[in-house]
N, C-alpha and C positions, 0 to 999 in steps of 0.2 A: 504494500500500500504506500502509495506518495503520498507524502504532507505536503500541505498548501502551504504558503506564507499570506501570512495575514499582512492589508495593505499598510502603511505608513499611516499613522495618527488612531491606532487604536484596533477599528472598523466592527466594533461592536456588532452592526446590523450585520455583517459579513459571516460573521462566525455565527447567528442564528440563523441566517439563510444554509449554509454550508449544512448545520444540523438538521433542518427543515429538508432539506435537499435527501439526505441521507438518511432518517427516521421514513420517507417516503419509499424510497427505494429499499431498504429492511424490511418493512411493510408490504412491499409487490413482491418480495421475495417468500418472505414469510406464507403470504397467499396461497403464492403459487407450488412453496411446499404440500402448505396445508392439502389444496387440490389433487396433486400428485399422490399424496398419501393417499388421500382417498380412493383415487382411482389406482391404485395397487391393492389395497385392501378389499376392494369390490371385487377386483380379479381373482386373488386369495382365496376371499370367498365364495367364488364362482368353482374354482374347483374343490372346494372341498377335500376332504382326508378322499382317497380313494380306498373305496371298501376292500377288506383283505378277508381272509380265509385260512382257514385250516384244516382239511376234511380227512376223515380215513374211511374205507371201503373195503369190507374182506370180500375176497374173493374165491371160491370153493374150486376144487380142480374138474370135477364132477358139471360144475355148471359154469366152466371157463367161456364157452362159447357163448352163453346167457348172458353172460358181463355184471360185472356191478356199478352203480350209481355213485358218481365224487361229487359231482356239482349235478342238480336237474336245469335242462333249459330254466326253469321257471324264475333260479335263482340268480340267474343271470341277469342283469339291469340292462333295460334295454338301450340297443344300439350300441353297447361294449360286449369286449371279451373278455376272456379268460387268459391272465400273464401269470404264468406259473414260478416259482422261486426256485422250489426247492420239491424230489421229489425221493421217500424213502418205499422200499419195496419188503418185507420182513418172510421169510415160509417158516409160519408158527408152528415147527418141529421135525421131527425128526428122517420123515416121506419126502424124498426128492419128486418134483414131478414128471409122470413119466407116460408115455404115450407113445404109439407108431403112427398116428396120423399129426395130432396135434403138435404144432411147434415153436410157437411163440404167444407171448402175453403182449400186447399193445395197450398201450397211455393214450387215448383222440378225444377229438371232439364229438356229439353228437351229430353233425353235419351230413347227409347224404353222401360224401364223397370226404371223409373225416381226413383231417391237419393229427399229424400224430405228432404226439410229445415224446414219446419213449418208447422203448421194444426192449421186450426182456427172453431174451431165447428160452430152450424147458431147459437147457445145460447149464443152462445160471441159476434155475429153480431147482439147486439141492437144496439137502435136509438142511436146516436152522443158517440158510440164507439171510445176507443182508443187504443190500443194493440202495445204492446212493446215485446220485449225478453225481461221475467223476470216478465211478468204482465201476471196476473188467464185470464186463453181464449185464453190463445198461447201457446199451445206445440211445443219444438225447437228440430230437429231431430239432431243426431249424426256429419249430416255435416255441423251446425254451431256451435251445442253445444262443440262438441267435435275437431271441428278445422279440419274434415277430408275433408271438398271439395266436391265438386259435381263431375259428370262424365267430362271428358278431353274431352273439344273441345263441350261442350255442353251450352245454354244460359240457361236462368230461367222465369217459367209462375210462374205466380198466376191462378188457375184455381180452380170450383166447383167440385164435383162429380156429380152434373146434375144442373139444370134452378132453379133458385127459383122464387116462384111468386111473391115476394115482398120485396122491400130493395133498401134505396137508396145505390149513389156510392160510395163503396169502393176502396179509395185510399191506398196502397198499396204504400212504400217506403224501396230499398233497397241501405246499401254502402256497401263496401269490395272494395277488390283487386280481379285481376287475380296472380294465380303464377302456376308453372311447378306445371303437374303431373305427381308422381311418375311414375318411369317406371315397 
């Protein structure tokens, strides 16, 4: 900041105008804070915490192809999806699952034509299993690897590609949020 020099012979009015001047312009500032606050805080407000989750879904080897329920459509707020964080897989005991036709568990969306989050082969479903993102026996698809989300307005199974004849239950744990899908 520059200081002024005040004129020759005092200039009383000078130095109240310079404060006048200046109390005005603190005041269009102050304002136009004030304003700006505002209109971030509206925005703020606009989004809101985005809703989070924690679900678990067992899954029976018997009724793998049947699938079990993580999220139903229903829960899903509309015109968002499902962003997944984290997802853990458990096979509560001691029965690896095992099968001749059956061969994989998938993580998707409800969608006709399902975004899969995960695949867990039956050689990764041995006995007292534990399966992480990040851990050999879970492959993580694009939409939690890569942050892209599942289909708008759709929930998430865990489901077989058919029945296995053997395996105990698979517990199945997922969190995330919901947030807007693009348009």
């Amino acid at each position: 900041m520059e200081l002024e020099r005040l004129p020759a012979g005092g200039g009383g009015d000078y130095v109240a105008n310079v404060v006048n001047a200046n109390s005005a312009t603190l005041e269009d500032q102050v304002d136009s804070l004030e304003t700006e606050d505002a209109s971030l805080q509206s925005q703020i407000d606009g989004l809101g915490g985005a809703p989070t989750f924690a679900k678990t879904a067992m899954l029976t080897s018997a009724a793998a192809a049947t699938g079990a329920i993580l999220i139903d459509d229903s829960e899903v707020p509309s015109g968002d999806l499902v962003q997944i964080l984290s997802i853990t897989a458990k096979v509560n005991g001691s029965t690896a699952w095992a099968d001749d036709t059956a061969t994989v568990v998938t993580l998707q969306d409800t969608a006709d034509t399902p975004v899969v989050g995960a695949t867990i082969p039956k050689a990764s479903l041995k006995a007292n299993a534990l399966l992480a993102i990040g851990s050999t026996g879970m492959t993580v698809g694009d939409a939690v690897a890569l942050g892209s989300g599942f289909s708008a307005n759709k929930g998430i199974v865990i489901i077989g590609d058919a029945n296995f004849s053997a395996g105990d239950t698979l517990y199945v744990t997922i969190s995330g949020f919901f947030r807007q899908a693009p348009s």
